[in-house]
C-alpha positions in Angstrom: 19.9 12.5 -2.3 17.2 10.4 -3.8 16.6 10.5 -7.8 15.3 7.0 -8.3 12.6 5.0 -6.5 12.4 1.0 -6.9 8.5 -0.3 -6.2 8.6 -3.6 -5.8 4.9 -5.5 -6.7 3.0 -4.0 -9.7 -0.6 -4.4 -7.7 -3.0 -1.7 -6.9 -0.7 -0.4 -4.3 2.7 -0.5 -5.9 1.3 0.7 -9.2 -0.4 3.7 -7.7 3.4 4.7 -5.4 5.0 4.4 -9.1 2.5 6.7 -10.2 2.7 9.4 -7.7 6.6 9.1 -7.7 7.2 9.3 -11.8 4.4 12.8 -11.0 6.8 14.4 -8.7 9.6 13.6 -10.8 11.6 10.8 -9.9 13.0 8.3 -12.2 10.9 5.7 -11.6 11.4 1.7 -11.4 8.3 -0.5 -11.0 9.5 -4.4 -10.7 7.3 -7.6 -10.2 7.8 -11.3 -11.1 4.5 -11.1 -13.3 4.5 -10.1 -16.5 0.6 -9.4 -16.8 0.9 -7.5 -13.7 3.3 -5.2 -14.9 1.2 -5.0 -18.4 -2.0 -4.0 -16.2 0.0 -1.3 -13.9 1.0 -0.2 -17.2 -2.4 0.1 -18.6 -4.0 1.7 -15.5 -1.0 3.9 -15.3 -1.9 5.1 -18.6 -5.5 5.5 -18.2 -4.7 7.4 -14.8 -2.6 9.8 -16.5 -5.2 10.3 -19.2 -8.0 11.5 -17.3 -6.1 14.0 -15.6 -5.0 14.9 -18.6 -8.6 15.1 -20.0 -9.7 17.0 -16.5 -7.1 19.8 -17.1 -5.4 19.0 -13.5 -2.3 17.8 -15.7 -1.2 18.9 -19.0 0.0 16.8 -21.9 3.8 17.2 -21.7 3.4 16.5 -18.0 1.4 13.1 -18.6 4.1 12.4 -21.5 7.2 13.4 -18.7 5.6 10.9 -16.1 5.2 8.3 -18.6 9.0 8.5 -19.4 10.4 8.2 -15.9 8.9 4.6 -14.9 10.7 1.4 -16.3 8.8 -2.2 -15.3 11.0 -4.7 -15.1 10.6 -8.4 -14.1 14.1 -8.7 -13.8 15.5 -8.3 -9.7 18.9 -6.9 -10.8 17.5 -3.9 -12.5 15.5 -2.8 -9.1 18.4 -0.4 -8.3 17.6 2.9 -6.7 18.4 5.0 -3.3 15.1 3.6 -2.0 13.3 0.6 -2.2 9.4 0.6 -1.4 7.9 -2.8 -1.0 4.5 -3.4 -1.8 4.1 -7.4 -2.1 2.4 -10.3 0.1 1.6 -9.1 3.5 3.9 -11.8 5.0 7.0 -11.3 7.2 9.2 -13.6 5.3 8.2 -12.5 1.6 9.3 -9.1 2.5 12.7 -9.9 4.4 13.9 -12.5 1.9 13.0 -9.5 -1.0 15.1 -7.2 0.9 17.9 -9.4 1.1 17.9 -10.4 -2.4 17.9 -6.7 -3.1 20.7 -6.0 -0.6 22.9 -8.1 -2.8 22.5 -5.8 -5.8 22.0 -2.1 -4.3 24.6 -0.3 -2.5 24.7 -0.9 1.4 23.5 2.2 2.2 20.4 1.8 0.2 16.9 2.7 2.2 14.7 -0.2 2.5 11.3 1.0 3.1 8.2 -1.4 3.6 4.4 -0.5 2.7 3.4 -3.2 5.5 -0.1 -2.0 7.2 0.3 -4.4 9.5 3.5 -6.3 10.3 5.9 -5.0 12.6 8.4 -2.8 10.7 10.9 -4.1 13.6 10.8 -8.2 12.8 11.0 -7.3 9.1 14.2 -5.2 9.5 16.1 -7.8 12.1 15.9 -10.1 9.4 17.5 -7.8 6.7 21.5 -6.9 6.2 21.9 -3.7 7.7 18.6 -3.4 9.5 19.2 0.2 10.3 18.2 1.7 7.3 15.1 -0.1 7.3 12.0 2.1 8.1 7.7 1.5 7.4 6.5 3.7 4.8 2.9 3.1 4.5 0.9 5.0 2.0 -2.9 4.6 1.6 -5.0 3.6 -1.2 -5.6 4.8 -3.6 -2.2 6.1 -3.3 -2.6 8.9 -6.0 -5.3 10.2 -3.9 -4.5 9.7 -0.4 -2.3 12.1 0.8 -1.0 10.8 4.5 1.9 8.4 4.7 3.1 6.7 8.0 6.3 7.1 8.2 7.5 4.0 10.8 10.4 3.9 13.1 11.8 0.3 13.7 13.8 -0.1 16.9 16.3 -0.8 14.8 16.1 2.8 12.0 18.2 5.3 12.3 17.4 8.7 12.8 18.8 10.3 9.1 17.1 7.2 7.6 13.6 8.2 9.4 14.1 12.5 8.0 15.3 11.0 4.7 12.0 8.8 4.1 9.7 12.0 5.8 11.7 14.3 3.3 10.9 11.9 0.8 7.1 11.6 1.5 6.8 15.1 1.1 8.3 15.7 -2.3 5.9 13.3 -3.4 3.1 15.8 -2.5 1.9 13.2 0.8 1.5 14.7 4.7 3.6 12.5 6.3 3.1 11.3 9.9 5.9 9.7 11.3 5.1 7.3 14.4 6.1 4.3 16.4 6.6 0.8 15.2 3.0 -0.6 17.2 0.5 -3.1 15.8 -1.5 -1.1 13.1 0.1 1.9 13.7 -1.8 4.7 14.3 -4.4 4.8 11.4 -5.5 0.9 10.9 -5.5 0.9 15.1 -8.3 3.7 14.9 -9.7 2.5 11.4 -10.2 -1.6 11.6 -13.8 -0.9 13.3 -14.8 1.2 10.4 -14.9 -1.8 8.5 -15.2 -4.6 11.6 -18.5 -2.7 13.0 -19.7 -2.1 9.5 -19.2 -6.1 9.0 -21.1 -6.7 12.6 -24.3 -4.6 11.4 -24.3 -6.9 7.7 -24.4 -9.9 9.8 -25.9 -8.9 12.1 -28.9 -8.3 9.6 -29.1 -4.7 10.6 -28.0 -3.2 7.8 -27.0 -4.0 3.5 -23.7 -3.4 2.2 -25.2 -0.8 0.0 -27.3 1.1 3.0 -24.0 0.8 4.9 -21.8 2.5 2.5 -24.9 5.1 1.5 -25.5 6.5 4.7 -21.3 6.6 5.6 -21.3 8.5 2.3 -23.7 10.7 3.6 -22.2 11.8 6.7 -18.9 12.7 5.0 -17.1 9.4 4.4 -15.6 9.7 0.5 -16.1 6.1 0.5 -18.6 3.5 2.3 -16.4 0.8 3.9 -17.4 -1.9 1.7 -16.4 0.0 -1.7 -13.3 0.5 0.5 -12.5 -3.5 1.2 -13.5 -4.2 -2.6 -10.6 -1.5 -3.6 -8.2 -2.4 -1.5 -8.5 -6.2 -1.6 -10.7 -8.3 0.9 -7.9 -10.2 1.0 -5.2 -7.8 1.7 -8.0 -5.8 4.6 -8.5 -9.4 5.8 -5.1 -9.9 6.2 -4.3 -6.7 8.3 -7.7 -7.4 10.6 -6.0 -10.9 11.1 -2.6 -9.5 12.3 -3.4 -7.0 13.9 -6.1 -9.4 16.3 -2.8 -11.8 16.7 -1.0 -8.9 17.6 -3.1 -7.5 20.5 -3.8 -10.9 21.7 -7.0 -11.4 20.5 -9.4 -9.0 21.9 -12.7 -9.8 20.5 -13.1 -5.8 19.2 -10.5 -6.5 16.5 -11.9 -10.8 15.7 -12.2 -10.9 12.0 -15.4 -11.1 10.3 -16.9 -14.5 9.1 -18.5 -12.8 6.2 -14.7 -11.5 4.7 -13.4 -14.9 5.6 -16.3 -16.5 2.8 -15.7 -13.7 0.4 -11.8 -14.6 0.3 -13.0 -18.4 0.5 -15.0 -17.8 -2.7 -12.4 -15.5 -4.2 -14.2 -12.6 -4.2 -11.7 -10.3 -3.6 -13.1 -6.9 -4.8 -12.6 -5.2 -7.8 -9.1 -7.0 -8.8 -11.3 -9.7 -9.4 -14.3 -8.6 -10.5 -16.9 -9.5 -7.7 -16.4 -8.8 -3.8 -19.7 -6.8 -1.8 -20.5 -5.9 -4.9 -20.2 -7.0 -8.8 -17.9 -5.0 -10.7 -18.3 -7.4 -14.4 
């Protein structure tokens, strides 16, 4: 039985799992290294909560419950739970050697579940103690919105470990999806041209960011796919494109962009930073 749920990285992504976990009350633990990330999740968490609040969808002594189920800590040995959801760098070794350090302090038959879009969930969990009760649990930004989760089988998961995370995924209020451990998965597979062909028509000279992300709109997109790469990260969306075009042995439908390659060059990352396709300062 799960009652407490460890994030691990207080970005975007990590802050926004605390969030929907501490709403569908579990106890809530959100841990990263950095201070002022933890202060900002904090912030947003409580700005989050307040305009639902202010929008009726939540009422006051439900905002004032979720606020008291999340703890941020910068301290590893307090990132105790039945699950662990990672949510840090999208490298291979950042993740296993976070697992590991949190294998020494949790009990052995502690879920470790990782938010990787793009790394395969198997080479993670053959690096980590007890690789069987590793599993890819990959939630979408922004995750108090998005309400699919793919829900990852590693060679190596075992079958209760899978129905524990999909169990999990839906008393958090998410449609979980539970598929095999490919490059991409199923949704970044189907999805990387939203953004790579939208890329191709801006250098291309074909179309503007903003005439690419109006007409989108208009044909039912919630959000144009530049908006989309400045909320998620350009870094983080250039990361996945890069993987997954390693991964498939570089066909040239999935060959990152030149123009996302500048914007992370320059630091223009999105709206974590202020400026990315468009200026957010």
């Amino acid at each position: 039985m799960i009652h407490t749920i460890c994030i691990c990285g207080a970005g975007t992504m990590g802050s926004g799992i605390a969030q929907v976990a501490a709403q569908n009350g579990f106890y809530t633990v959100l841990f990263d290294v950095n201070d002022a990330m933890l202060q900002k999740a904090q912030q947003n968490m409580q700005k989050n909560l307040q305009l639902l609040a202010d929008k009726k969808k939540i009422s006051a002594e439900e905002q004032r419950q979720t606020l008291s189920r999340i703890q941020y800590v910068n301290d590893i040995n307090f990132c105790i739970g039945e699950i662990i959801i990672e949510a840090v760098a999208e490298k291979k070794e950042v993740k296993i050697a976070l697992f590991n350090q949190l294998a020494e302090v949790n009990h052995s038959e502690t879920i470790f579940a990782t938010n990787t879009s793009s790394l395969s969930v198997s080479k993670i969990a053959a690096g980590v103690m007890h690789p069987e009760r590793v599993c890819g649990m990959h939630f979408f930004n922004p995750a108090p919105l998005m309400k699919l989760v793919e829900v990852v089988k590693a060679e190596q998961t075992r079958d209760d470990i899978l129905q524990s995370v999909y169990n999990l995924a839906l008393q958090m209020g998410k449609t979980p999806v539970i598929c095999k451990d490919a490059p991409g998965f199923i949704v970044n597979r189907v999805a990387r041209h939203y953004y790579l062909e939208s890329l191709k028509l801006a250098e291309e000279g074909i179309a503007t960011y903003e005439q690419a992300d109006a007409i989108l709109e208009a044909s039912g997109f919630k959000m144009g796919p530049f908006k989309l790469m400045d909320l998620i990260g350009n870094d983080v969306n250039l990361a996945v494109t890069q993987s997954l075009y390693e991964a498939c042995g570089r066909p040239l439908r999935f060959r990152p962009s030149h123009i996302q390659q500048q914007k992370v060059n320059a630091g223009e990352l999105g709206k974590k930073t202020g400026r990315g396709y468009y200026n957010y300062q």
